[in-house]
C-alpha positions, 0 to 999 in steps of 0.5 A: 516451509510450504505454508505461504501464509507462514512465510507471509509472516516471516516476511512482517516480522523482519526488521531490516529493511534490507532483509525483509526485500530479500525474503519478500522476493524470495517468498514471490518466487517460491509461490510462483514455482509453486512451493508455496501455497496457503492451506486450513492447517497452519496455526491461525493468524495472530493478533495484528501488531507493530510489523517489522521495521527499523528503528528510524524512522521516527514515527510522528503524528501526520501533522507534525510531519514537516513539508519542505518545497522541491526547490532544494535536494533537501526537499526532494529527498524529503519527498522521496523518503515519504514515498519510500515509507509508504511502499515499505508499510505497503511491503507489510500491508500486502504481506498481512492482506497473505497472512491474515486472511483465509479461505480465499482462492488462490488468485487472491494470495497470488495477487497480494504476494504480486503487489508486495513484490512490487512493492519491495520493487519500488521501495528498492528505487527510491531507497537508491534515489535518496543515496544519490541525494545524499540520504538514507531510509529513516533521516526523516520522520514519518507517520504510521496513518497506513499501518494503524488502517491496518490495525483497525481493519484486521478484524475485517477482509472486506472492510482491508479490502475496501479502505487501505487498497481503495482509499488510502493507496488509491490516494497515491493515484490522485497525488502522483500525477502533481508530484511528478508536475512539480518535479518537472519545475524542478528538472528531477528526471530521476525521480519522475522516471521512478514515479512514473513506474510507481504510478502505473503498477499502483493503478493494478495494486488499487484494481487487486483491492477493488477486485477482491471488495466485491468478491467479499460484498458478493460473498456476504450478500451485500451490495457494493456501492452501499458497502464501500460508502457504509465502511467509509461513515463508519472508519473515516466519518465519511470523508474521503480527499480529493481531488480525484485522479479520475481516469487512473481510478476508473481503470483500477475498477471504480465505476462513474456511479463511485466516483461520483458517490466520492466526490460528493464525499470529497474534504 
């Protein structure tokens, strides 16, 4: 197989956690050596769908998912499993920003294939981390927000470009820095170290995400600023969170103009 999109799929499909970091560093390598590369003549992508994924965790609504205090290892491995299933929707959604979208430059593939190597990383450390807390990917309950932004942005690179990496990824750039605050109060060396690397590659995952917005806004000849607020009425009713981590947005590409159109924005 040369197809990088098709090994994108194959890369979505799997189930196993376990299986789907192999294939995802396995794909990463093989594009790097140049024996993968995206190509017209492949079979065009298929509807988007449920990615694959274990049976557990159980995927709730948002609100119903539990929060527990830092002050036990209960708590704490609660919050890293949290974290550790938003990297792994995050394996997917890379891998589907690959498979879904054609026509790009090379760069753009390369770029994604990039975060979703990361990613696999980053699921790896935290998946070690809940181990030594005494638990596993999928003892506690989750919520699909990521993977259903996915699903209502599939029709649409410049509306995936523009609302998973700069929204609700680039949400992690805001919370992170709290988190690894309140970690400290509990003396979790451990699990901030692994933050800590976490927080500075997002902030290059969230610049691929700016980076390839305006790369579609000037291919369809709109103007970005405009575009970005117009799909956030139109996806999120135009409410974004905040407060905003405004330094690590800053340096994955948002602008001050941006930043103030989001917190004008800010629930």
């Amino acid at each position: 197989m040369n197809d990088l999109h098709q090994a994108a799929r194959r890369c979505i499909d799997a189930s196993d956690p376990q299986e789907k970091l192999r294939l995802t560093h396995e794909t990463w390598r093989a594009l790097t050596a140049g024996e993968l590369r995206p190509g017209p003549l492949g079979p065009p992508p298929g509807a988007i769908g449920a990615p694959g994924r274990p049976s557990r965790p159980r995927l709730v609504e948002a609100r119903q998912v539990p929060q527990r205090g830092l002050g036990t290892p209960e708590g704490r491995a609660a919050l890293v499993h949290a974290i550790a299933h938003i990297e792994f929707n995050a394996i997917n959604l890379a891998w589907d920003a690959v498979y879904r979208f054609r026509g790009f430059p090379a760069d753009y593939y390369r770029d994604w294939a990039s975060c979703a190597h990361d990613e696999a990383r980053h699921f790896a450390m935290l998946d070690a981390r809940l181990s030594e807390l005494g638990h596993a990917y999928g003892d506690f309950d989750a919520h699909n927000g990521l993977w259903e932004m996915a699903e209502k942005t599939s029709h649409s690179d410049l509306a995936r470009m523009a609302l998973v990496p700069r929204v609700l990824e680039a949400r992690g750039l805001d919370v992170t820095p709290g988190m690894i605050e309140r970690l400290h109060g509990v003396g979790d060396r451990r699990t901030i170290e692994i933050l800590q690397v976490i927080l500075r590659e997002e902030v290059a995952h969230v610049a691929a995400g700016t980076r390839w917005f305006r790369w579609c806004c000037e291919r369809d000849g709109v103007e970005p600023r405009a575009t970005f607020v117009q799909l956030l009425r139109e996806f999120m009713g135009g409410n974004v969170r905040g407060p905003f981590n405004r330094s690590a947005r800053l340096a994955a590409g948002f602008d001050a103009e941006e930043m103030d159109q989001l917190a004008a924005l800010a629930v």
